[in-house]
N, C-alpha and C positions, 0 to 999 in steps of 0.2 A: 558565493561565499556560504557555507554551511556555519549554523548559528547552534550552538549547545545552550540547552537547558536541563534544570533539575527538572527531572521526571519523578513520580506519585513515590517510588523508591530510592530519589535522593541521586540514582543514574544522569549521568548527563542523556538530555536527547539531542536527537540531532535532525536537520532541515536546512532545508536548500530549495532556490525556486530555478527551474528549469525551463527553457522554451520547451513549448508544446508541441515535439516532432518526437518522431519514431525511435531516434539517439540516445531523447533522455531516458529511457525503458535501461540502458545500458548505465549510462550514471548511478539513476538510482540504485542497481541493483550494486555497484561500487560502494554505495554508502552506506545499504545494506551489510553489506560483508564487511565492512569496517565498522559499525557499531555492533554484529555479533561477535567478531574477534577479540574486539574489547571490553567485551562484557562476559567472555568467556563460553556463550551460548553457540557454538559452530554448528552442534546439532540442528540448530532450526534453520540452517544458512537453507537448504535444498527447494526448502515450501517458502518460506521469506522472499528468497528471489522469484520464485514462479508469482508468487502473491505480487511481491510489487512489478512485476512484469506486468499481467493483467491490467492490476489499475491504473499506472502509465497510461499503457497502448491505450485504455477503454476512455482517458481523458482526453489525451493526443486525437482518437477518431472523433468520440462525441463533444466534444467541447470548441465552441468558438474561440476559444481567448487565444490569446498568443503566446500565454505563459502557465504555468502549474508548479503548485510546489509540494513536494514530495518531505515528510518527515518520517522517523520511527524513535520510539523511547521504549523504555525497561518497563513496564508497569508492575510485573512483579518479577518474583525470585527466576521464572522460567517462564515466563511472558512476555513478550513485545508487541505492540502495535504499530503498522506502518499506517499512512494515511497519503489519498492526492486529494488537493483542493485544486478544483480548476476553477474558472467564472461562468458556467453554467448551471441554471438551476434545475435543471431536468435532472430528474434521481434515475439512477440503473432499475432496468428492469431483467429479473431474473427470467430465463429462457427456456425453454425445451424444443429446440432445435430439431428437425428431420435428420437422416442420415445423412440424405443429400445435397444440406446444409452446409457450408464450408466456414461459415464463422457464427457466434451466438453462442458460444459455450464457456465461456471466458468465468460468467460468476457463478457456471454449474462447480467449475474447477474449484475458485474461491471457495463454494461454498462447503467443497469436500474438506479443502487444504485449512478452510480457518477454524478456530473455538469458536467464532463469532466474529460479526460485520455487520456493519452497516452503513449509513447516507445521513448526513446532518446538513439538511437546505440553509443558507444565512442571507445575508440582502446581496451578498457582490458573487454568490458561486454554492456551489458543496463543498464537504468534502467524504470520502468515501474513505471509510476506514476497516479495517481488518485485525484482530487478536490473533498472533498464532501463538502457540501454547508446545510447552514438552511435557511427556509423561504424564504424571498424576494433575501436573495443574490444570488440566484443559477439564 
């Protein structure tokens, strides 16, 4: 069930909690594209999906739980933030990978694609969030 709320601009937000398999990466980015079509923001749809693509898979691998829940809201005029909470408390760690490395680049990507991100540890999980931004807002 996806749950709205008034976001810091009055926006509804939206969230949903997923099992923690490789699928929900595909959901979320559903729910994605339905709260930029409705908020009129399609431009950010391209980095939005990759963003929440990433943080899925990276809870899906490194998270024991069985579940995660994926939200995004308007924070402002041309801003959104997606976020995963899983129930581990191990924060990401950012990478620099060898060439011959085939995975670990995941929050190099984030790191290009967002205005900003981060990790907020709590007693039952994280959650890892990300700002992406158009234009002047970022």
């Amino acid at each position: 069930m996806t749950a709205a709320r008034a976001t810091s601009i009055g926006e509804p937000g939206y969230s949903q909690a997923f099992s923690c398999v490789p699928e929900s990466s595909r959901h979320a980015r559903d729910l994605v594209s339905t709260a930029l079509r409705v908020w009129g923001l399609e431009a950010l749809l391209d980095d939005a999906s990759l963003v929440t693509s990433e943080l899925v898979a990276n809870a899906v691998q490194h998270s024991a739980g069985r579940c995660l829940v994926f939200s995004i809201e308007r924070s402002a005029q041309f801003r959104v933030r997606v976020r995963v909470t899983d129930q581990s408390r191990v924060r990401p760690v950012l990478r620099c990978p060898s060439e011959e490395e085939t995975k670990g680049r995941g929050l190099l990507l984030l790191s290009a694609l967002a205005a900003d991100w981060g990790t907020d540890v709590h007693t039952s999980g994280k959650t890892v969030w990300a700002d992406i931004a158009y234009g002047a807002a970022t």
